[in-house]
LOVO-594363 format. One record per residue (C-alpha): residue number from 1; x, y, z. Coordinates in steps of 0.001 Angstrom, whole numbers, plus 500000, padded with zeros to 6 digits. Example, Ala and Ser with C-alpha at 12.3 -4.5 7.8 and 13.67 -1.06 7.14 Angstrom:
BEGIN
<atom><n>1</n><east>512300</east><north>495500</north><up>507800</up></atom>
<atom><n>2</n><east>513670</east><north>498940</north><up>507140</up></atom>
END
This chain:
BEGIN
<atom><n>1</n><east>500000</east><north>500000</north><up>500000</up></atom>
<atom><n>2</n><east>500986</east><north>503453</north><up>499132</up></atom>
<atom><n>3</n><east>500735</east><north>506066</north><up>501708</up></atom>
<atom><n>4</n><east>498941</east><north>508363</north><up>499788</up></atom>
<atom><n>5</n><east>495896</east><north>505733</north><up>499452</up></atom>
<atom><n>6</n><east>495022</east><north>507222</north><up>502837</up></atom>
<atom><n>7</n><east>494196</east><north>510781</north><up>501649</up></atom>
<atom><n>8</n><east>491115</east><north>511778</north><up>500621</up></atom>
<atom><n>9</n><east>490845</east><north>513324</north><up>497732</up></atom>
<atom><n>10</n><east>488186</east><north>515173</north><up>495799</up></atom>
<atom><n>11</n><east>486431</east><north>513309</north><up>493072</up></atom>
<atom><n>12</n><east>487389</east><north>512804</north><up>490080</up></atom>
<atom><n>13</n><east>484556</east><north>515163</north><up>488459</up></atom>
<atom><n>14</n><east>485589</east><north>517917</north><up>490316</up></atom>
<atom><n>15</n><east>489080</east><north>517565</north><up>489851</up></atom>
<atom><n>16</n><east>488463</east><north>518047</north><up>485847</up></atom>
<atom><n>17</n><east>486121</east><north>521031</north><up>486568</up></atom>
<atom><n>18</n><east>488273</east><north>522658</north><up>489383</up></atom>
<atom><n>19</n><east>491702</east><north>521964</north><up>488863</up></atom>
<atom><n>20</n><east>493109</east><north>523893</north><up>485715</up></atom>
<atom><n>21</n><east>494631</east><north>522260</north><up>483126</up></atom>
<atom><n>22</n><east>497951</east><north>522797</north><up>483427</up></atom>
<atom><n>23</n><east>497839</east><north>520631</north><up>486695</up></atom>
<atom><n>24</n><east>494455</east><north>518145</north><up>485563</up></atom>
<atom><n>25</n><east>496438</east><north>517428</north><up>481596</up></atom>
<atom><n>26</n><east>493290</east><north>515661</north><up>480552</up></atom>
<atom><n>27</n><east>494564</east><north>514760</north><up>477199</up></atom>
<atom><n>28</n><east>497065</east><north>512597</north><up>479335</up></atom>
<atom><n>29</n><east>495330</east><north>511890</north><up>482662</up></atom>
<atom><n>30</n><east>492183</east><north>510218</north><up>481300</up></atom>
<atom><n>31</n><east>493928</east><north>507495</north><up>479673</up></atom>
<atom><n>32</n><east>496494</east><north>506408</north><up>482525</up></atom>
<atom><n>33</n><east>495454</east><north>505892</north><up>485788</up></atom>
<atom><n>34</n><east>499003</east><north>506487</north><up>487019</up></atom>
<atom><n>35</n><east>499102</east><north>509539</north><up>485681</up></atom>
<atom><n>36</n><east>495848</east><north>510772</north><up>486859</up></atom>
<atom><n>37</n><east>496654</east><north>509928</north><up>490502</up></atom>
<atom><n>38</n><east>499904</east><north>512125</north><up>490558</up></atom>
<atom><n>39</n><east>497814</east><north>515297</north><up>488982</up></atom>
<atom><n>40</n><east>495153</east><north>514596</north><up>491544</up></atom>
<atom><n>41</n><east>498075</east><north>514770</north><up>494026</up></atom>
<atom><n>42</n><east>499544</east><north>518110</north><up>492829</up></atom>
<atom><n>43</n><east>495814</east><north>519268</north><up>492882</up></atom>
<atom><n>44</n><east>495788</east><north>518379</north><up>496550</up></atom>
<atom><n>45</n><east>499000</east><north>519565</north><up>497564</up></atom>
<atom><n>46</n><east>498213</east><north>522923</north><up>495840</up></atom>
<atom><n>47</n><east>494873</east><north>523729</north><up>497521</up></atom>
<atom><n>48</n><east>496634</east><north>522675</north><up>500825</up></atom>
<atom><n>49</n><east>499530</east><north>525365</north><up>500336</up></atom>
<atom><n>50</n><east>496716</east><north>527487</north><up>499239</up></atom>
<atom><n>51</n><east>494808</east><north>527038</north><up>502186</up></atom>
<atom><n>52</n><east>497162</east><north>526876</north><up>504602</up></atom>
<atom><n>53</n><east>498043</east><north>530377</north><up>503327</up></atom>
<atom><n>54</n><east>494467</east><north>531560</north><up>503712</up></atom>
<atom><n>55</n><east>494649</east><north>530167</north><up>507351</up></atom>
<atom><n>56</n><east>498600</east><north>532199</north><up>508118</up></atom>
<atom><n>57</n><east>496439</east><north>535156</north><up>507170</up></atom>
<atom><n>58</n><east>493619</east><north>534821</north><up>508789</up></atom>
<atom><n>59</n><east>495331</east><north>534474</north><up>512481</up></atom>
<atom><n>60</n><east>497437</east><north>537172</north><up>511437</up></atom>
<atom><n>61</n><east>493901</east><north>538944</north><up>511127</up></atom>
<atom><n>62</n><east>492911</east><north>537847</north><up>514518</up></atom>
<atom><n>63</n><east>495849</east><north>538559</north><up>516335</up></atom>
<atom><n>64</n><east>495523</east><north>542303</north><up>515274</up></atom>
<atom><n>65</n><east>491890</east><north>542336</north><up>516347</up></atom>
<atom><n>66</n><east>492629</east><north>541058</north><up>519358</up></atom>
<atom><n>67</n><east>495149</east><north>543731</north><up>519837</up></atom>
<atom><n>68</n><east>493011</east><north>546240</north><up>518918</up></atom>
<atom><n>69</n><east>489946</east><north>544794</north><up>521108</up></atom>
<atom><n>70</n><east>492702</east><north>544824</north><up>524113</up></atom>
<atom><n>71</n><east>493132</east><north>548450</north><up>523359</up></atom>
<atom><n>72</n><east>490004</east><north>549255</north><up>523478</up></atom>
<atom><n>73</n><east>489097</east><north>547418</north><up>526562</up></atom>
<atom><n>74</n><east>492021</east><north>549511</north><up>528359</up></atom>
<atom><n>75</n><east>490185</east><north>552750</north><up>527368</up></atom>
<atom><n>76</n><east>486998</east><north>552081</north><up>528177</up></atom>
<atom><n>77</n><east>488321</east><north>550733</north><up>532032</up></atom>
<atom><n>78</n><east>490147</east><north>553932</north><up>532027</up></atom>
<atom><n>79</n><east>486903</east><north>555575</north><up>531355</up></atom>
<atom><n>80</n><east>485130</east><north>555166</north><up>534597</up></atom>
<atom><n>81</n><east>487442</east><north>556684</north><up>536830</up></atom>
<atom><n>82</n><east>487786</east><north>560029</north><up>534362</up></atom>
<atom><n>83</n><east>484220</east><north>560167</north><up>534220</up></atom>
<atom><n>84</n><east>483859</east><north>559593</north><up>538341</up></atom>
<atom><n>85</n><east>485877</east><north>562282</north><up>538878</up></atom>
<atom><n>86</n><east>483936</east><north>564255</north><up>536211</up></atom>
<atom><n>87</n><east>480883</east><north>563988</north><up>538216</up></atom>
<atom><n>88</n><east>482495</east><north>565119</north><up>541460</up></atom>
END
């Protein structure tokens, strides 16, 4: 068994209508299974660089508004003792 037997990938049908054809080669791929398997693998391995990508940015994004949330949390408790004093 081949390790890459345990991966999941997407189905055939929407490999051909997703991936694009520099990766899916259906003139080649359709005819040899061996073929097919490895583009279906690059497919795979690109939408996981993709997505992992996607994901680096995306706790980049939440880390900043976490930052800013923090900031704003430290004005607002600084708040009520400017505005006690205000009312004395």
């Amino acid at each position: 068994r081949s390790k890459h037997e345990e991966i999941e990938l997407v189905s055939l049908e929407e490999f051909y209508r997703e991936a694009p054809p520099e990766i899916s080669r259906p003139a080649i791929t359709l005819a040899e299974p061996h073929q097919q398997t490895l583009a279906r693998l690059d497919w795979e391995l690109e939408q996981r660089k993709r997505l992992a990508e996607k994901y680096k940015e995306c706790l980049t994004s939440k880390e900043k508004i976490l930052k800013e949330i923090e900031v704003k949390k430290e004005y607002l408790s600084s708040l009520q003792p400017r505005l006690n004093s205000i009312m004395q």
